[in-house]
Backbone as a printed PyTorch tensor [residue, N CA C, xyz], in Angstrom:
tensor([[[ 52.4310,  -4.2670,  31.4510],
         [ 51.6650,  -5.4410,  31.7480],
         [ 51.6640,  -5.6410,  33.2640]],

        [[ 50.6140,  -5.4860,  33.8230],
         [ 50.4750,  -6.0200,  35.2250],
         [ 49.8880,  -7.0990,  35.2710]],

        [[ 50.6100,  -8.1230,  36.4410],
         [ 50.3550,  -9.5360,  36.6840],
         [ 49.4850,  -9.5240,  37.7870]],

        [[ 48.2230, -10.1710,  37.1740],
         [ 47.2900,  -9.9290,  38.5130],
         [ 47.5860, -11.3870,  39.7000]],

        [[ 47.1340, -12.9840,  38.9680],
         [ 47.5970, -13.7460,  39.6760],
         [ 48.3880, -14.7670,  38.5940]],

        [[ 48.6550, -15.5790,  39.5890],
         [ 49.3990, -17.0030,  38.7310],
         [ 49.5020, -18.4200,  39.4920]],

        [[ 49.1370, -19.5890,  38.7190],
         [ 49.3990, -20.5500,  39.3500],
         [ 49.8050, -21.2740,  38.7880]],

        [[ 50.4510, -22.7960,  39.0090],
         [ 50.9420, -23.7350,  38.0430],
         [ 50.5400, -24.0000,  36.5320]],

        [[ 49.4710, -23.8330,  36.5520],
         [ 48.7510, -24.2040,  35.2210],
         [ 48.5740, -23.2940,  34.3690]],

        [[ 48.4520, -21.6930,  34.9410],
         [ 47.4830, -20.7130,  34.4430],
         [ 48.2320, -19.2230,  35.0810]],

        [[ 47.9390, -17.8320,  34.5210],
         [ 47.9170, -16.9120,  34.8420],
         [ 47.0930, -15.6360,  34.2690]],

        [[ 47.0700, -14.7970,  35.0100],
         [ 46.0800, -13.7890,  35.3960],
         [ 46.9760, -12.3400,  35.1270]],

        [[ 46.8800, -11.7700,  33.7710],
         [ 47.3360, -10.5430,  33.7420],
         [ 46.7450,  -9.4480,  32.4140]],

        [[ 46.6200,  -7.7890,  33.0980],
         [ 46.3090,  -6.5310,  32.1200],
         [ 47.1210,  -6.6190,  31.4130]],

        [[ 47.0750,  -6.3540,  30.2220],
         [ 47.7060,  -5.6200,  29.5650],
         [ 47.3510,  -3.8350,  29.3060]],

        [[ 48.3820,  -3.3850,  29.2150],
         [ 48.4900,  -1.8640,  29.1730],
         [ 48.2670,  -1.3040,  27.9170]],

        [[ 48.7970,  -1.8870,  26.7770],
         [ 48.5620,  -1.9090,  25.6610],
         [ 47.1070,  -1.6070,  24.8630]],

        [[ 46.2620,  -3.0720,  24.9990],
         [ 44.7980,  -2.9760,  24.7600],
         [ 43.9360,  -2.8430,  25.8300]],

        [[ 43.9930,  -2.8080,  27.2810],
         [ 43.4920,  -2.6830,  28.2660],
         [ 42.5220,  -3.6530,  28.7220]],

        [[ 42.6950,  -4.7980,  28.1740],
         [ 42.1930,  -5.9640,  28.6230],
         [ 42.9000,  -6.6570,  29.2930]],

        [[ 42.2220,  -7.6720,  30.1530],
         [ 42.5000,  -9.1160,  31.6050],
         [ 42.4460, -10.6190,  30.3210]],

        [[ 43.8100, -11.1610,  30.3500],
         [ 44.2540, -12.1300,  29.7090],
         [ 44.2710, -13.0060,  30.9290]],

        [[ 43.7830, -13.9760,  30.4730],
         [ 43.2160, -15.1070,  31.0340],
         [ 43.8750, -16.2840,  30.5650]],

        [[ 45.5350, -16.9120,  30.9110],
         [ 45.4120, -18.1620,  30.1640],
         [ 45.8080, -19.3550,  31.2740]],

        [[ 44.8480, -20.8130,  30.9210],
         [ 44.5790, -21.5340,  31.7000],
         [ 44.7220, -22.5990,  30.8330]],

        [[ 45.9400, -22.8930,  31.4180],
         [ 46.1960, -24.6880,  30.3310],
         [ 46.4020, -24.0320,  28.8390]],

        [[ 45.4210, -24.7090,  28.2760],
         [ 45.7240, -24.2170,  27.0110],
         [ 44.3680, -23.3830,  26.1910]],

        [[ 43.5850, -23.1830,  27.3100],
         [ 42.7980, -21.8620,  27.2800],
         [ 43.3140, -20.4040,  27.2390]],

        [[ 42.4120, -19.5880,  26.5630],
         [ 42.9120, -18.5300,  27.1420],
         [ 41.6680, -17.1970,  26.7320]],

        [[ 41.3630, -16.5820,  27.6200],
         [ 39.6830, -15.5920,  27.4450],
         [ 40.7230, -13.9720,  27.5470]],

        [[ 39.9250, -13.4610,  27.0490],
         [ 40.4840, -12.1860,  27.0730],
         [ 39.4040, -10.6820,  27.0390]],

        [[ 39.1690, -10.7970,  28.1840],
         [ 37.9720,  -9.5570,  28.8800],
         [ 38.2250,  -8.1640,  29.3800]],

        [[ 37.4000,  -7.7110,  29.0240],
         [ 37.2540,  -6.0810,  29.5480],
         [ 37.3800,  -6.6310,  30.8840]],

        [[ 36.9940,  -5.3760,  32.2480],
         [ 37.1230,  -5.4690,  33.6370],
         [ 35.9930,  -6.3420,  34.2040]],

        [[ 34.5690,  -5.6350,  33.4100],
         [ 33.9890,  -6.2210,  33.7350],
         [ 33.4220,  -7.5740,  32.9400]],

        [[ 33.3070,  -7.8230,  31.9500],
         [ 33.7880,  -9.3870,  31.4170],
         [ 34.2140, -10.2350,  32.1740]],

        [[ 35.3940,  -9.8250,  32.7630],
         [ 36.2430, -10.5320,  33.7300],
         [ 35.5330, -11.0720,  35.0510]],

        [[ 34.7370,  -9.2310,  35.6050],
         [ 34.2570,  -9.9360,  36.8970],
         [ 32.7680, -10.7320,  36.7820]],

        [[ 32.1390, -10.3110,  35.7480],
         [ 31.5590, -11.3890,  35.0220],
         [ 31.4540, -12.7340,  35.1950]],

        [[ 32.4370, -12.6890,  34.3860],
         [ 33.4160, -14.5590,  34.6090],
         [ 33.9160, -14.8640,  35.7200]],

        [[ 34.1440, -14.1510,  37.1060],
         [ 34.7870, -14.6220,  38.0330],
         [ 33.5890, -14.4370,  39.0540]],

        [[ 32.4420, -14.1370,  38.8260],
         [ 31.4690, -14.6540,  39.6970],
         [ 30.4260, -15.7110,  39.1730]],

        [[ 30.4370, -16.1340,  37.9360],
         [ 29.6980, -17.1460,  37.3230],
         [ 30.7090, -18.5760,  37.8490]],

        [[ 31.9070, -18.4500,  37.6020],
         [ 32.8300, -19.8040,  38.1860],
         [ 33.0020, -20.0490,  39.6810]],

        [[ 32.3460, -18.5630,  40.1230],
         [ 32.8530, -18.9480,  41.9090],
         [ 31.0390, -19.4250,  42.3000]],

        [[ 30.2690, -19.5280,  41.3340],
         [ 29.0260, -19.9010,  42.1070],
         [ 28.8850, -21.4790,  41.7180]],

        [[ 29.8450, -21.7900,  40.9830],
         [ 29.7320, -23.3880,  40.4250],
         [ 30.6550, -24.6410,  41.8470]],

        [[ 29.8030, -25.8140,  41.8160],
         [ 29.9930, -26.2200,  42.8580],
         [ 30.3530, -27.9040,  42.0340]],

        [[ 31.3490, -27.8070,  41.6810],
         [ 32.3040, -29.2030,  41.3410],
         [ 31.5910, -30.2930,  41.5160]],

        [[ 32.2250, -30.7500,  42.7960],
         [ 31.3520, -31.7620,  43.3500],
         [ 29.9950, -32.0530,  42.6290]],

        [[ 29.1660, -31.5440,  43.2460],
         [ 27.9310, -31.6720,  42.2700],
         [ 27.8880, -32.2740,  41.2790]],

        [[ 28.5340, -31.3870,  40.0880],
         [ 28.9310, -31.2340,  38.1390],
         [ 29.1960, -32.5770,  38.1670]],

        [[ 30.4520, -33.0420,  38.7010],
         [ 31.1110, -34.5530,  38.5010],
         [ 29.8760, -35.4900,  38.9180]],

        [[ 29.3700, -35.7380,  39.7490],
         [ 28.1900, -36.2040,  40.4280],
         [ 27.2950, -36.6810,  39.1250]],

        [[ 26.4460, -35.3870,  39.2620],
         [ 25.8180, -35.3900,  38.1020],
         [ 26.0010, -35.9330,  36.8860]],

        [[ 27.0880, -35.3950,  36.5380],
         [ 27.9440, -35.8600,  35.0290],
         [ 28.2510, -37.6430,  34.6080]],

        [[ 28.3940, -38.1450,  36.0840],
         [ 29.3530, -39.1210,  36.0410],
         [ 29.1040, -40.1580,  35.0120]],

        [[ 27.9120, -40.2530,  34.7290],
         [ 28.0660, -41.1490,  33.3260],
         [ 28.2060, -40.7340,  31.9590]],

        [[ 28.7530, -39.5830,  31.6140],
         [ 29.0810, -39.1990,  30.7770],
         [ 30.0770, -39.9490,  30.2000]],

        [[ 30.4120, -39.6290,  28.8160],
         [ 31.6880, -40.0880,  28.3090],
         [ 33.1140, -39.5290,  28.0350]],

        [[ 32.7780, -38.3960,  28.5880],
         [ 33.6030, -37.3680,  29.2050],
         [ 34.4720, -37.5550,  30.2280]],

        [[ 35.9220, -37.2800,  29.6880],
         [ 36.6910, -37.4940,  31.3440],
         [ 36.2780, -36.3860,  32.2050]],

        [[ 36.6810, -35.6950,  31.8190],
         [ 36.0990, -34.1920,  32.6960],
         [ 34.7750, -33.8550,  32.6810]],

        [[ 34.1320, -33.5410,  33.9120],
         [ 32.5940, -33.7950,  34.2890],
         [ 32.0210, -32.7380,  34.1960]],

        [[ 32.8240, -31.5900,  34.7950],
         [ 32.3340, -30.3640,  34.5100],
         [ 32.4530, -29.2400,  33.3300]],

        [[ 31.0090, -29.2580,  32.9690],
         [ 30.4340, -28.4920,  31.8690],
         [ 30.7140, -26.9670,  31.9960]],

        [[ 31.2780, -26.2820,  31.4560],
         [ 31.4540, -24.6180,  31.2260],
         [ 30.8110, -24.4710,  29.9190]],

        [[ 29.4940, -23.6240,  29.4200],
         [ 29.4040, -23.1250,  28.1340],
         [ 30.2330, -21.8580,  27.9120]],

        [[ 30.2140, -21.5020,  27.0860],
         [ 31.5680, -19.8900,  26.9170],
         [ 30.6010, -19.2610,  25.7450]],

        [[ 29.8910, -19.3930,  26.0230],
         [ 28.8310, -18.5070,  25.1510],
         [ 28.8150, -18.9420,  23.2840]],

        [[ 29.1480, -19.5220,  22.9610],
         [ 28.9230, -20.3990,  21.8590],
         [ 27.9820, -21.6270,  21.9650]],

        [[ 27.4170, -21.9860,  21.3740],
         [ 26.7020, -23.6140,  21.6940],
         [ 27.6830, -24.7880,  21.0660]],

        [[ 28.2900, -24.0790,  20.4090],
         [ 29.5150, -25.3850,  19.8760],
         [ 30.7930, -25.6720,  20.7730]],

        [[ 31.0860, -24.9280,  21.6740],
         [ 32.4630, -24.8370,  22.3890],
         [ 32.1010, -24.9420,  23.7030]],

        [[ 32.4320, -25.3080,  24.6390],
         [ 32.3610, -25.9570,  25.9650],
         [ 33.5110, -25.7610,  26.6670]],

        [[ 34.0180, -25.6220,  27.8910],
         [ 35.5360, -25.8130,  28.3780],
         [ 34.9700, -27.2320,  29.6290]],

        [[ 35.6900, -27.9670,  29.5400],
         [ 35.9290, -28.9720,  30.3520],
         [ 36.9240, -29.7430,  31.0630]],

        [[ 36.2870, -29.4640,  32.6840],
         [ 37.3960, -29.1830,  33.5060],
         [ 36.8280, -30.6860,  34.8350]],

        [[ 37.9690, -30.9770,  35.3810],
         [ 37.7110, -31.6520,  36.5870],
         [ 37.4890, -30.6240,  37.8830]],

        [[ 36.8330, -31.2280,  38.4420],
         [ 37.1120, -30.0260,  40.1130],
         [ 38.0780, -29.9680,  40.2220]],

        [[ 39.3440, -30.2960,  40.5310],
         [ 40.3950, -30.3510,  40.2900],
         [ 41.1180, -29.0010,  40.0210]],

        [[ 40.6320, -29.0530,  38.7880],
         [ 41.1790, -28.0350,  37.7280],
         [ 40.1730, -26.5320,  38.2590]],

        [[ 38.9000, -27.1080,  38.4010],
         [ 37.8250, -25.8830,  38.3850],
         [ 38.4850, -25.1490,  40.0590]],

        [[ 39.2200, -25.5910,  40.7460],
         [ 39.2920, -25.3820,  42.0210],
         [ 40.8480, -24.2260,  41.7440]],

        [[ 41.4630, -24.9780,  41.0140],
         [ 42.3350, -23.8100,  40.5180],
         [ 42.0930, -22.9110,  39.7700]],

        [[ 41.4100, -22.9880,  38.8800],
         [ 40.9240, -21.8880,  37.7700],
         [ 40.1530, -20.5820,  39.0110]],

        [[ 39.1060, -21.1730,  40.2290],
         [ 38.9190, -19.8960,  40.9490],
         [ 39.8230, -19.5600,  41.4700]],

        [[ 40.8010, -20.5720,  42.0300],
         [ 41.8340, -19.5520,  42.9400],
         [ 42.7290, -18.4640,  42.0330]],

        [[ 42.9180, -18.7280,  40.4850],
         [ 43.3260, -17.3300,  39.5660],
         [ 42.5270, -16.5950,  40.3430]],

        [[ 41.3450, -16.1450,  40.2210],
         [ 40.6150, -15.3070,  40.1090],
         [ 40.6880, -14.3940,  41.8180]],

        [[ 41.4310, -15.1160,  42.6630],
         [ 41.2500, -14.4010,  43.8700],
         [ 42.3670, -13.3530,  43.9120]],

        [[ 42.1740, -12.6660,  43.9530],
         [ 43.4220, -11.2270,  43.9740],
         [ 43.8420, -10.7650,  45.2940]],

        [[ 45.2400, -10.7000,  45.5590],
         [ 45.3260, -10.5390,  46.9040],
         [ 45.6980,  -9.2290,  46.5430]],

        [[ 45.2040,  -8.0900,  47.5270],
         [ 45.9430,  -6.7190,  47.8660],
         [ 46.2110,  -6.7790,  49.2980]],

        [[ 47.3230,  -5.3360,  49.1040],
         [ 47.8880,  -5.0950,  50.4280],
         [ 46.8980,  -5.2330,  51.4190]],

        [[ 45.8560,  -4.3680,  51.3960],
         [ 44.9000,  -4.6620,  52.5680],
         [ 43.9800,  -5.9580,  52.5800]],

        [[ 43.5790,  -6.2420,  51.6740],
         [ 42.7180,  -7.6910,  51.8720],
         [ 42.6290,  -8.6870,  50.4570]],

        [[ 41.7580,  -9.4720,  50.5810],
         [ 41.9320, -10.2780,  49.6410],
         [ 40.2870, -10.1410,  49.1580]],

        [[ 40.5110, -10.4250,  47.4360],
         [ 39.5570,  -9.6700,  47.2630],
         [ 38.6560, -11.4550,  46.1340]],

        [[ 37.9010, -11.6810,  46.2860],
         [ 37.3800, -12.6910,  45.5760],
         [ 36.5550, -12.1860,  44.3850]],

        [[ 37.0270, -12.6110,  43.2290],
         [ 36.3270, -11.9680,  41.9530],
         [ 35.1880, -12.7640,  41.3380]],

        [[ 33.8380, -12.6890,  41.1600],
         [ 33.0650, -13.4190,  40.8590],
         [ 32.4450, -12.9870,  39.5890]],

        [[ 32.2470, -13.7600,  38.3460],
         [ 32.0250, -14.1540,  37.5780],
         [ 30.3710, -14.3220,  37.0970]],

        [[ 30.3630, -13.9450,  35.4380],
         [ 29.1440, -13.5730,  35.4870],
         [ 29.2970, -13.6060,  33.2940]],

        [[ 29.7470, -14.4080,  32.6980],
         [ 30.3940, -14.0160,  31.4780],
         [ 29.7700, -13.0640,  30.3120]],

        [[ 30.2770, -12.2830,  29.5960],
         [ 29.9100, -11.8780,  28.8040],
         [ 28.4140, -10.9960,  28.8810]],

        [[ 27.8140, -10.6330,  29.7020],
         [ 26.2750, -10.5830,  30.1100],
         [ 25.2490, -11.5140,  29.3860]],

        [[ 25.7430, -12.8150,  29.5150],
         [ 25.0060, -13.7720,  28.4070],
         [ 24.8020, -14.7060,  29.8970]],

        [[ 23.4930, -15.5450,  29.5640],
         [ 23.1110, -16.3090,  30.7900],
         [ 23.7410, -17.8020,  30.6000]],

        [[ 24.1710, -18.4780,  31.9470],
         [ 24.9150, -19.8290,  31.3900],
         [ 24.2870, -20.6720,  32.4270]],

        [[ 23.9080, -21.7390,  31.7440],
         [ 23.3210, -23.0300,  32.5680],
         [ 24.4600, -24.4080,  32.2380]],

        [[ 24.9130, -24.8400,  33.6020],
         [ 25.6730, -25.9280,  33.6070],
         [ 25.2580, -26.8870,  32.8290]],

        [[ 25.5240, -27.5190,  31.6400],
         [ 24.3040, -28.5830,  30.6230],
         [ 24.7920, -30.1330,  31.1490]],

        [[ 23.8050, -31.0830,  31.7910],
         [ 24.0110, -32.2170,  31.9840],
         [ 24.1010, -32.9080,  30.7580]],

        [[ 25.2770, -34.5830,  30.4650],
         [ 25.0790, -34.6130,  29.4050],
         [ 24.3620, -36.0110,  29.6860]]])
């Protein structure tokens, strides 16, 4: 098992086993091929918080920002907050540089849904 990242809430690691990127965040958790992954880590790094909450704010929702996950029944909902950590998983540091993973899920198209 290699540990890609980790932060308070969440971590970022292969397994060797099935050769998938385990993803668990709170009490989420996605589990992607490589590219799945970078998929998903350039669809979340093009989302702009601020905004989402903005937008959202009269919702009845504590958390403003909308994630679809490719179901129409399931949603993940996050504060900027949270969405601000969930990208920093996704940034991978190597010896030589740091590498920002951007997101793109599943090859399925996702629109932020106002509610």
């Amino acid at each position: 098992m290699d540990f890609i990242s980790k932060s308070q809430n969440g971590q970022i690691f292969k397994c060797d086993k099935c050769n998938l990127i385990h993803i668990e965040y709170k009490n989420l958790n996605f589990n992607f091929t490589l590219k799945q992954f970078n998929d998903f880590a350039n669809y979340l790094a093009k989302i702009y918080g601020v905004k989402w909450e903005e937008k959202n704010k009269n919702t009845r929702f504590r958390r403003k920002i909308v994630i679809p996950i490719g179901h129409q029944s399931f949603r993940v909902l996050l504060t900027n907050d949270e969405l601000e950590e969930l990208k920093k998983l996704f940034i991978i540091k190597s010896k030589k540089t740091e590498i920002s993973q951007n997101l793109n899920i599943l090859n399925m198209n996702f629109t932020l849904t106002l509610n």
